[in-house]
LOKOL-127184 format. One line per field, with one value per residue (C-alpha): residue number from 1; residue in three letters; z, y, x. Coordinates in Angstrom, 3 decimals. Last residue first. Layout:
<pts>
num = c(NUM, ...)
residuo = c(ala, ...)
up = c(Z, ...)
north = c(Y, ...)
east = c(X, ...)
</pts>
This chain:
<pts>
num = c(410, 409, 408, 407, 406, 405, 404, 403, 402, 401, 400, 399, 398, 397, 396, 395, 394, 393, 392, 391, 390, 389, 388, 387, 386, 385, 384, 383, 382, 381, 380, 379, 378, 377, 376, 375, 374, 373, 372, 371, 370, 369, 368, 367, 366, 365, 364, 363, 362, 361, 360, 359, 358, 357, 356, 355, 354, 353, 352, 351, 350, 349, 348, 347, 346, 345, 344, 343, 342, 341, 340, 339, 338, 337, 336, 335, 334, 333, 332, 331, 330, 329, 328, 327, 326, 325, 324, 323, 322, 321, 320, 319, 318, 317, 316, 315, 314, 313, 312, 311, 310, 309, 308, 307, 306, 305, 304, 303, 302, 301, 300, 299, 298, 297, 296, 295, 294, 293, 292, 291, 290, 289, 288, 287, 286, 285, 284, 283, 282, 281, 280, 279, 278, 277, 276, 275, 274, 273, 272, 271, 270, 269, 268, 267, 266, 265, 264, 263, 262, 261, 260, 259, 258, 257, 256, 255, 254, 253, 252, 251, 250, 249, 248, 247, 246, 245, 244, 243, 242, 241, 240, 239, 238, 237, 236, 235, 234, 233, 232, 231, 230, 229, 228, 227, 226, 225, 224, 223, 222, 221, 220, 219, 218, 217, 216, 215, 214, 213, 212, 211, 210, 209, 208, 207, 206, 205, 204, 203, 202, 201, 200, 199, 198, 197, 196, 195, 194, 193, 192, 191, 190, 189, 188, 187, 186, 185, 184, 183, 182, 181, 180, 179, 178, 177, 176, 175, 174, 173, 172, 171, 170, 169, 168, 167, 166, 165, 164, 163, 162, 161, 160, 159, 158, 157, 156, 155, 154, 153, 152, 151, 150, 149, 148, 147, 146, 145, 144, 143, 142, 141, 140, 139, 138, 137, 136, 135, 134, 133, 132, 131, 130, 129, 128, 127, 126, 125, 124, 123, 122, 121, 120, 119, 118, 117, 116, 115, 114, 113, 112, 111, 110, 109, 108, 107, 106, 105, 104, 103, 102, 101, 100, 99, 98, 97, 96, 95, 94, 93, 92, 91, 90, 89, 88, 87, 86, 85, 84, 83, 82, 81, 80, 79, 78, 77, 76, 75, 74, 73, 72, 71, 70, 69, 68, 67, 66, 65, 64, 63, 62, 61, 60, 59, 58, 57, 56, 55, 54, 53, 52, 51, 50, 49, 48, 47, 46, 45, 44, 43, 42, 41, 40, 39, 38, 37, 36, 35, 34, 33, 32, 31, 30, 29, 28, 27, 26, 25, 24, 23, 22, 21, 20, 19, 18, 17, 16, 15, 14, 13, 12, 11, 10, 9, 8, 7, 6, 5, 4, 3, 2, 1)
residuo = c(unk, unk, unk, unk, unk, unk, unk, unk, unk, unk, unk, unk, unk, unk, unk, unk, unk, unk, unk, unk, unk, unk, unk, unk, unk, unk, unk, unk, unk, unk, unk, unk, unk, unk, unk, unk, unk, unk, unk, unk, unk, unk, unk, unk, unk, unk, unk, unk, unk, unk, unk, unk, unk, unk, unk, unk, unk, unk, unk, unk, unk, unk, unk, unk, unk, unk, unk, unk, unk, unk, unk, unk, unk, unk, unk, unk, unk, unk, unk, unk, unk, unk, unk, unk, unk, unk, unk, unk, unk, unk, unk, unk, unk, unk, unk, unk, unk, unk, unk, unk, unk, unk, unk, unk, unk, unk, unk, unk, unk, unk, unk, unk, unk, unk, unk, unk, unk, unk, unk, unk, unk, unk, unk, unk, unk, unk, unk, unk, unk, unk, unk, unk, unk, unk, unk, unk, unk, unk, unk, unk, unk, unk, unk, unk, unk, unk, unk, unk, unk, unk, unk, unk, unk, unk, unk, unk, unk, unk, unk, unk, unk, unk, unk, unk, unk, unk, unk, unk, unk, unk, unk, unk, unk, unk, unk, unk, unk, unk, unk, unk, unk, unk, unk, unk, unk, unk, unk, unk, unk, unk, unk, unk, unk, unk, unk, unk, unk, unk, unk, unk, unk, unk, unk, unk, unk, unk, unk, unk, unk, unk, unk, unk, unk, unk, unk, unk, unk, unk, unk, unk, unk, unk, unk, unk, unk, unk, unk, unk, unk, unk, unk, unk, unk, unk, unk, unk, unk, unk, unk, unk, unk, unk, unk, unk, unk, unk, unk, unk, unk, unk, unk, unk, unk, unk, unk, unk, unk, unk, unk, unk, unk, unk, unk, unk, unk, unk, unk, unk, unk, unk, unk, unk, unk, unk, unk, unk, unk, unk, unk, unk, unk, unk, unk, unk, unk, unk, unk, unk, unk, unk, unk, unk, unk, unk, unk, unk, unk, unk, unk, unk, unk, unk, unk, unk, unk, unk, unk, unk, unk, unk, unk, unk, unk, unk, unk, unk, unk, unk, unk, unk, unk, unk, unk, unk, unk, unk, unk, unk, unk, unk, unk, unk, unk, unk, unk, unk, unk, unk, unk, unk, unk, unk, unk, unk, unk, unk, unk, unk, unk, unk, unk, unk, unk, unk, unk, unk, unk, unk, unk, unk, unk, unk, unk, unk, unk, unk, unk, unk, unk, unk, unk, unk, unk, unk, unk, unk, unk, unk, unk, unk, unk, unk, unk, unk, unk, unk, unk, unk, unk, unk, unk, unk, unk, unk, unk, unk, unk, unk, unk, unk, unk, unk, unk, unk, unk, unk, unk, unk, unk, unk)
up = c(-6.395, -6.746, -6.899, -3.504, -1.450, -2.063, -0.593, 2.466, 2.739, 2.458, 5.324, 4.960, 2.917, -0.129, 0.588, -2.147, -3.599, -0.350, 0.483, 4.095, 5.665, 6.444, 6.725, 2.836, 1.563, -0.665, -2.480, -4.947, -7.416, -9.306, -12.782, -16.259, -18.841, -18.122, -20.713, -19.808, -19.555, -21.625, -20.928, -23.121, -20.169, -20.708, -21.651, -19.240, -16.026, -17.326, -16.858, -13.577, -12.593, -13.981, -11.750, -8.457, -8.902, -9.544, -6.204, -3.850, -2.980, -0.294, -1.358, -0.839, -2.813, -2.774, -3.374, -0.493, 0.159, -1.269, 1.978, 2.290, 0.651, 3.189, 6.241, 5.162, 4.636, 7.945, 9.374, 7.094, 8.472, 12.238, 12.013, 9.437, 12.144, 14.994, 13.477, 12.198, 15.913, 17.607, 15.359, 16.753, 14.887, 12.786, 13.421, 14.255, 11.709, 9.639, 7.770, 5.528, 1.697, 0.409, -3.501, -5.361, -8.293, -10.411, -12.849, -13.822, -10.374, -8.490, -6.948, -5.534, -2.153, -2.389, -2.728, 0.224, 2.571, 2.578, 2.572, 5.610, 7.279, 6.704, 7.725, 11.552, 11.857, 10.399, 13.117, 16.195, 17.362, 16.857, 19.066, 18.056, 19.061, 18.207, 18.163, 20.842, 19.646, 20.202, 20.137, 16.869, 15.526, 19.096, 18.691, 16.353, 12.291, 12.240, 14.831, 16.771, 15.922, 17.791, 18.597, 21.556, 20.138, 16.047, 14.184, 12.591, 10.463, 13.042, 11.906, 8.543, 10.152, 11.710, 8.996, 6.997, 3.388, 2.376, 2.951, 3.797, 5.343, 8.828, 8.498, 7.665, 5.246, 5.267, 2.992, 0.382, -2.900, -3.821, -7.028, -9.786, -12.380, -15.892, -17.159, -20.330, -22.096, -25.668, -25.382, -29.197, -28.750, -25.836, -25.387, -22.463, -20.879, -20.782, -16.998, -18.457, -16.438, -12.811, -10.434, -13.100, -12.067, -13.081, -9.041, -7.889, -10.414, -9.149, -5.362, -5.796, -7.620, -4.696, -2.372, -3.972, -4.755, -2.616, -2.976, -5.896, -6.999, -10.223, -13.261, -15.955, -14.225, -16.533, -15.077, -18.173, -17.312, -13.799, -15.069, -16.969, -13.846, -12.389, -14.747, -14.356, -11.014, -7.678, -4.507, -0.849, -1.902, 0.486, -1.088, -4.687, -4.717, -8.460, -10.166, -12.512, -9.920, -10.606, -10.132, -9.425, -5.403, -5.255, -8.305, -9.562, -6.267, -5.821, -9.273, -8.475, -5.686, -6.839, -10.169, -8.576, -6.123, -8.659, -11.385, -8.397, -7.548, -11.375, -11.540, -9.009, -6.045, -4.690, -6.330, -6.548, -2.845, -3.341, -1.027, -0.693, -2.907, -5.244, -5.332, -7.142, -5.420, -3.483, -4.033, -2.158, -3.247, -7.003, -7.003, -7.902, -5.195, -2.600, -4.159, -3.688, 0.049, 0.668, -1.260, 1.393, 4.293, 3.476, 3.045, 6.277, 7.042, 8.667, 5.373, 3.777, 6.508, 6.063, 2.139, 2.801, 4.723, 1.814, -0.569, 0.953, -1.469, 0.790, 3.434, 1.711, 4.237, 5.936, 8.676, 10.939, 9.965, 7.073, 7.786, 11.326, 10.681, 10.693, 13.966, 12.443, 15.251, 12.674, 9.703, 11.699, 12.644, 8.742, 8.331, 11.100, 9.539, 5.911, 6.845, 8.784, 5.871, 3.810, 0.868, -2.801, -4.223, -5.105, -8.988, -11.061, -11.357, -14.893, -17.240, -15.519, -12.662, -9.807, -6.930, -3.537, -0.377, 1.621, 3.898, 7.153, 8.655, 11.635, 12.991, 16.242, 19.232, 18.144, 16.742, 13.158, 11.844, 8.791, 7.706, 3.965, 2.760, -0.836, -0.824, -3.001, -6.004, -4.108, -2.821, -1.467, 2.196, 4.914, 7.977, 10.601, 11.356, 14.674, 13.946, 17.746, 16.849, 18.446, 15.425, 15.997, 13.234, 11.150, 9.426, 6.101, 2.591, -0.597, -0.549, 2.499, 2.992, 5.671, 7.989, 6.982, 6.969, 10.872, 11.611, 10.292, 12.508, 10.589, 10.255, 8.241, 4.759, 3.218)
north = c(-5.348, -1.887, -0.430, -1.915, -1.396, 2.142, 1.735, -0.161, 3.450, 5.710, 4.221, 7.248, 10.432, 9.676, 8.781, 8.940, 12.393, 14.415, 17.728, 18.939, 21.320, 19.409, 19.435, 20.115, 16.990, 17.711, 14.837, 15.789, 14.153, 13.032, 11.824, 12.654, 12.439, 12.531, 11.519, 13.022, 10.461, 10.481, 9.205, 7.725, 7.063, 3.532, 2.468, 4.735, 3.463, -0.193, 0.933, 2.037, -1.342, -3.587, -1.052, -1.210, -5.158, -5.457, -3.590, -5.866, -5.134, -4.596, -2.186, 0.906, 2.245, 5.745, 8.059, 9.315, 9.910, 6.225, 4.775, 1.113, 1.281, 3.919, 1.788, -1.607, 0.018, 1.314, -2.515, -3.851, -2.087, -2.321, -6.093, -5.956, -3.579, -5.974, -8.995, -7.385, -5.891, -9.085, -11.720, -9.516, -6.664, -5.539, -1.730, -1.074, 1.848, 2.096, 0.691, 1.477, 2.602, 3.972, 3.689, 6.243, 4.855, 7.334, 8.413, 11.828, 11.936, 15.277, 16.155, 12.281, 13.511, 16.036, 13.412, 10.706, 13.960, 13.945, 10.290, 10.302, 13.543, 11.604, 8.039, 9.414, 11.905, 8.541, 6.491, 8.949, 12.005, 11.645, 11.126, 11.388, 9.874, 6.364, 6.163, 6.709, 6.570, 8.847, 6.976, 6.399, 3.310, 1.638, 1.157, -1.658, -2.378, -2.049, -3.151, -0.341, 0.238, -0.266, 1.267, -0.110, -1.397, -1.243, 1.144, 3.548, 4.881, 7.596, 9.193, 9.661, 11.914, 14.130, 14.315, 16.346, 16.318, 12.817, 9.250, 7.961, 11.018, 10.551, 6.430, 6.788, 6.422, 10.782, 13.291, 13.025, 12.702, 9.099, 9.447, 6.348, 5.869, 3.932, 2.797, 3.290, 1.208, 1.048, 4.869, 5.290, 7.957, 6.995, 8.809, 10.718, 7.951, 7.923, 7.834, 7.755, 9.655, 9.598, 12.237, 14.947, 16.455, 19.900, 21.068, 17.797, 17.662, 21.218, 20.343, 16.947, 18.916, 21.449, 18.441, 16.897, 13.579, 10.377, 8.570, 6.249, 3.464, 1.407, -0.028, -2.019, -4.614, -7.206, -7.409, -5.335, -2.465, -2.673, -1.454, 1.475, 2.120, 2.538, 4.169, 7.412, 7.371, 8.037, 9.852, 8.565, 5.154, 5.080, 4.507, 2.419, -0.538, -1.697, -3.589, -6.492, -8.805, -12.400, -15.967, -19.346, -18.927, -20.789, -20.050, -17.234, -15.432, -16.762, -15.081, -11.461, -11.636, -11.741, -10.255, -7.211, -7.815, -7.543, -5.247, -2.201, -3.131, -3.447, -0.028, 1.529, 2.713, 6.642, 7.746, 4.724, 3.033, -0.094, -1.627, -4.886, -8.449, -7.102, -8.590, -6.033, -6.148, -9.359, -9.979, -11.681, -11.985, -12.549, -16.602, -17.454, -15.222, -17.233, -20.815, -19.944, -19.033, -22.329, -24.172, -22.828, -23.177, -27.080, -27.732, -26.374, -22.658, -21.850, -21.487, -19.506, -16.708, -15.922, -15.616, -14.145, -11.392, -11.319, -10.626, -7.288, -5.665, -6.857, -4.897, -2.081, -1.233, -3.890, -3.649, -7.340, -9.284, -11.803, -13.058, -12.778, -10.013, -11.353, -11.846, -11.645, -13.870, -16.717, -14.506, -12.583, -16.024, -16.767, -13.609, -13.398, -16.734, -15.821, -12.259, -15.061, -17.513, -14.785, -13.874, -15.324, -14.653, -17.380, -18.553, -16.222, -16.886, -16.079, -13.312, -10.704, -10.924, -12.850, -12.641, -15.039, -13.566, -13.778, -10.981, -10.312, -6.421, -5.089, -1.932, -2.237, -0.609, 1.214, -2.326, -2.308, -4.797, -5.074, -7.446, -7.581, -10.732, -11.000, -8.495, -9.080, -7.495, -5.414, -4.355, -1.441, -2.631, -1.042, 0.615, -0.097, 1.871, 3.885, 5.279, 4.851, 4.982, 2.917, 1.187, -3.051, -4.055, -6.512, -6.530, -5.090, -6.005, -4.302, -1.057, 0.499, 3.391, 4.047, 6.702, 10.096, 10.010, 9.217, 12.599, 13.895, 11.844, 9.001, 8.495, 5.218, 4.913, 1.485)
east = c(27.197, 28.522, 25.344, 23.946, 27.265, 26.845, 23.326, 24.338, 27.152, 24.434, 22.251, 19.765, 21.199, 19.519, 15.965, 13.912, 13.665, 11.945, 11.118, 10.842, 8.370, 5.529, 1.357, 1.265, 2.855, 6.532, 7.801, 10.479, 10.101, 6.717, 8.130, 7.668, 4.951, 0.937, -1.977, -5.608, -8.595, -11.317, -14.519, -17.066, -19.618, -20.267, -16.764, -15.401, -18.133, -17.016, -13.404, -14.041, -15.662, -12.878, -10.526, -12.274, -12.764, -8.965, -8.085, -10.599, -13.913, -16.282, -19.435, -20.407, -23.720, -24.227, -27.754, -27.785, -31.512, -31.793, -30.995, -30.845, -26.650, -26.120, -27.594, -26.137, -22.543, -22.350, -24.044, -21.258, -18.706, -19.245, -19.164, -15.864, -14.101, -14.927, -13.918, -10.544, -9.754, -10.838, -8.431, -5.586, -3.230, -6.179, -4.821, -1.322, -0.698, -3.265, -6.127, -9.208, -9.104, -12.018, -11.968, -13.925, -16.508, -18.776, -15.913, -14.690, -12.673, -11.771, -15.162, -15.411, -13.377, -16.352, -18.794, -17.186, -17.218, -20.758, -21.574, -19.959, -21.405, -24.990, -23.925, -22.726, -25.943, -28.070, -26.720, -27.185, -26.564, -23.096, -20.115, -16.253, -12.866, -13.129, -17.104, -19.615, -23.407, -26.488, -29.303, -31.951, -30.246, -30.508, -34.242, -33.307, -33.928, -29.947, -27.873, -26.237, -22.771, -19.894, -16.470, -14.195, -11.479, -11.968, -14.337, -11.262, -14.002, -14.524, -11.794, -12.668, -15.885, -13.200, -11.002, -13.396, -11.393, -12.547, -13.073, -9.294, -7.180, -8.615, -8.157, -4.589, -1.310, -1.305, -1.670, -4.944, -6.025, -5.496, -4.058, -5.855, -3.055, -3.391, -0.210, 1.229, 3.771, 2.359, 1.599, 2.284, 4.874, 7.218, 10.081, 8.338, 7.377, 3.253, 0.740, -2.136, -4.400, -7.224, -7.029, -7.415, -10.190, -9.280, -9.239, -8.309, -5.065, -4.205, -4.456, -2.786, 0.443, 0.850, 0.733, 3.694, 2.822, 3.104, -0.305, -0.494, -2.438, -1.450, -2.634, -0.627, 1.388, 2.856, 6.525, 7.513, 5.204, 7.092, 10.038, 8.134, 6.281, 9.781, 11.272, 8.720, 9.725, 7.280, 8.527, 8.866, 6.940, 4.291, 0.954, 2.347, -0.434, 0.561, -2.140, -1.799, -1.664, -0.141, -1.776, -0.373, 0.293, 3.558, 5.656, 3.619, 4.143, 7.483, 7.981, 6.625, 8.793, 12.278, 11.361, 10.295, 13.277, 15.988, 14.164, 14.405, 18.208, 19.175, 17.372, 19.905, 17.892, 17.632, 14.327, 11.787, 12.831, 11.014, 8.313, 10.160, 10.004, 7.269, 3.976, 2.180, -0.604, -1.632, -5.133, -7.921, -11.407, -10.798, -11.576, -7.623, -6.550, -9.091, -8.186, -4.534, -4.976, -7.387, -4.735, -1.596, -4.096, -4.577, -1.233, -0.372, 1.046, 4.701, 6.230, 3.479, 3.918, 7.822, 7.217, 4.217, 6.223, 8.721, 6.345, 6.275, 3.209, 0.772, 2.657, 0.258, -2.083, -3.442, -1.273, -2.134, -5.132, -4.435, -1.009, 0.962, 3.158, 7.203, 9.756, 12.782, 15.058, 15.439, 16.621, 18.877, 21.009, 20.977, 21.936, 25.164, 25.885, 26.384, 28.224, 30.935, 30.796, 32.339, 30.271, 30.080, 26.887, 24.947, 24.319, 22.409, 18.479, 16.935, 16.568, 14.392, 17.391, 18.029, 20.847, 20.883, 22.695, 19.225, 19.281, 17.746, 16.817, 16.487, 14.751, 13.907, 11.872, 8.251, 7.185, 6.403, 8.736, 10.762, 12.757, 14.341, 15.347, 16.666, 19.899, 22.587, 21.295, 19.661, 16.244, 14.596, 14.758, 12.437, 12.955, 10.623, 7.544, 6.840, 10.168, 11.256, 15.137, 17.670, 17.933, 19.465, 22.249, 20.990, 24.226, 23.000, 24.340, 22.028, 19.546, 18.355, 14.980, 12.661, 14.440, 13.856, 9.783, 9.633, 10.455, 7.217, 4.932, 2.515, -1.305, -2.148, -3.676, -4.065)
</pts>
């Protein structure tokens, strides 16, 4: 889900292959993360302001099976192991609800810790449709600077501990913070079964063209493909940043305000409270209605560059939901917000919760309805360039070069 983020934390998210854990003196506000490897299975990342390390598993896979272990010095093999214990991982289901769903290796971490019990209650909840982990890929892959035995290494990595322990597979990509998006990617994970996916990283130039034709919504083709038998269907999120203020629309005021953890709370509905100015995040409002109003507002021009009737409304970012009282108090304020909308035909909106694959079985109802027709798209999305920023991006090339050389040759 979106979350706010500096410019100079952009250069420093990428590694491929070996690392030695070595501790980052930078304050990225997010911890580097691993794009896979041939010889690299556990990548740590942790979203303190203070480290950036990283664990490895020295264990190789491929579409076509496991390969035996790689042969390392016992030395490399005990520095990891000795990483491995000191990672400290997310504690599942309320911390960074953004897209560390598609780390497997933080459920990996998680699901060792949990009882029987919690593992089936997990499996019954994916199985049912209300939780989802999209795509399931080992890391969040590096698209632009990776070898593709690197990128099919910890897709298949994860992907099958997720059908090995959890029984059921996503076929929705949740691609928000890739640093540019690859053509051969998508095609990659075609072959893993995915066939929808969420992106956010386009150059800012392109969003403002597709939103303008209302093209935020195609099939994304490769070019050598003529029949389309490996499309996949894209829904672009329209706007910059990993955040709540870059979530419900263009006034990033009002998407704020939908940030309704510490000290934010709504009135209770059918209450005299409804009618009183109220205190959110970083904004007042007259009241309820004032708050619902400019909401509903900015959800209908974020809507201007979809054909369909259904726009996703992603909410998280950067330490949010980090204790049991953050995710309680966010879901309370919520429902009341969606409560009042949903009672108030003067806006004619319904919100509801939902998960990834309810989003897209709905938007394909609204096609199949509505007879729409959705343009077909060939290439790739490189470089990166978002509006609020000088710098271009293609991956990330010149961070931990040398980990990444390592990478390919292995």
């Amino acid at each position: 889900m979106p979350r706010k983020r500096q410019t100079d934390r952009h250069l420093d998210r990428q590694t491929n292959g070996r690392t030695n854990g070595r501790k980052d003196g930078r304050t990225d506000g997010l911890a580097g993360r691993q794009t896979g490897g041939q010889a690299g299975r556990k990548a740590g990342r942790q979203t303190g302001r203070q480290t950036d390390r990283f664990s490895l598993k020295l264990a190789r896979s491929s579409q076509y099976g496991t390969d035996p272990l790689v042969e390392e010095n016992q030395q490399l093999r005990e520095e990891n192991e000795k990483l491995r214990k000191e990672l400290q991982m997310f504690e599942f289901g309320v911390n960074n609800s953004k897209d560390d769903d598609k780390d497997t290796i933080f459920y990996t971490e998680w699901w060792e810790e949990q009882t029987a019990a919690t593992r089936e209650l997990l499996k019954q909840l994916v199985k049912e449709g209300r939780l989802e982990i999209s795509p399931g890929g080992w890391v969040v892959a590096d698209e632009a600077s990776v070898p593709y035995t690197a990128y099919l290494d910890q897709l298949s990595e994860g992907r099958n501990w997720v059908k090995r322990n959890i029984g059921t597979l996503s076929d929705i990509s949740f691609g928000l913070d890739q640093f540019t998006l690859s053509p051969g990617a998508a095609y990659m994970q075609h072959h893993y079964g995915i066939r929808n996916a969420v992106l956010k990283r386009l150059h800012h130039g392109i969003k403002a063209f597709m939103m303008t034709n209302r093209l935020m919504n195609f099939w994304w083709r490769q070019e050598w493909d003529k029949s389309g038998e490996h499309d996949t269907f894209v829904q672009v999120e329209p706007y910059e940043w990993l955040s709540f203020p870059d979530s419900c629309g263009p006034d990033r005021n009002v998407c704020s305000d939908l940030d309704l953890t510490n000290h934010a709370r709504l009135p209770d509905l059918n209450t005299p409270e409804i009618n009183k100015t109220i205190h959110l995040r970083y904004h007042k409002y007259n009241n309820l209605d004032d708050f619902a109003t400019k909401l509903v507002k900015a959800l209908h021009q974020k809507s201007e560059g979809y054909q369909h009737k259904q726009i996703l409304l992603p909410l998280g970012d950067d330490f949010r939901y980090n204790t049991e009282a953050d995710w309680n108090q966010q879901y309370r304020n919520t429902q009341i917000l969606m409560r009042y909308i949903n009672s108030q035909s003067k806006f004619k909106t319904n919100i509801t919760f939902g998960t990834l694959q309810k989003f897209f079985d709905d938007m394909k109802t609204n096609k199949a309805n509505t007879n729409l027709h959705y343009p077909i798209i060939t290439g790739d999305f490189m470089p990166l360039k978002v509006k609020s920023s000088p710098f271009y991006w293609s991956g990330s090339f010149t961070t931990r070069p040398f980990l990444k050389r390592l990478g390919r040759e292995n």
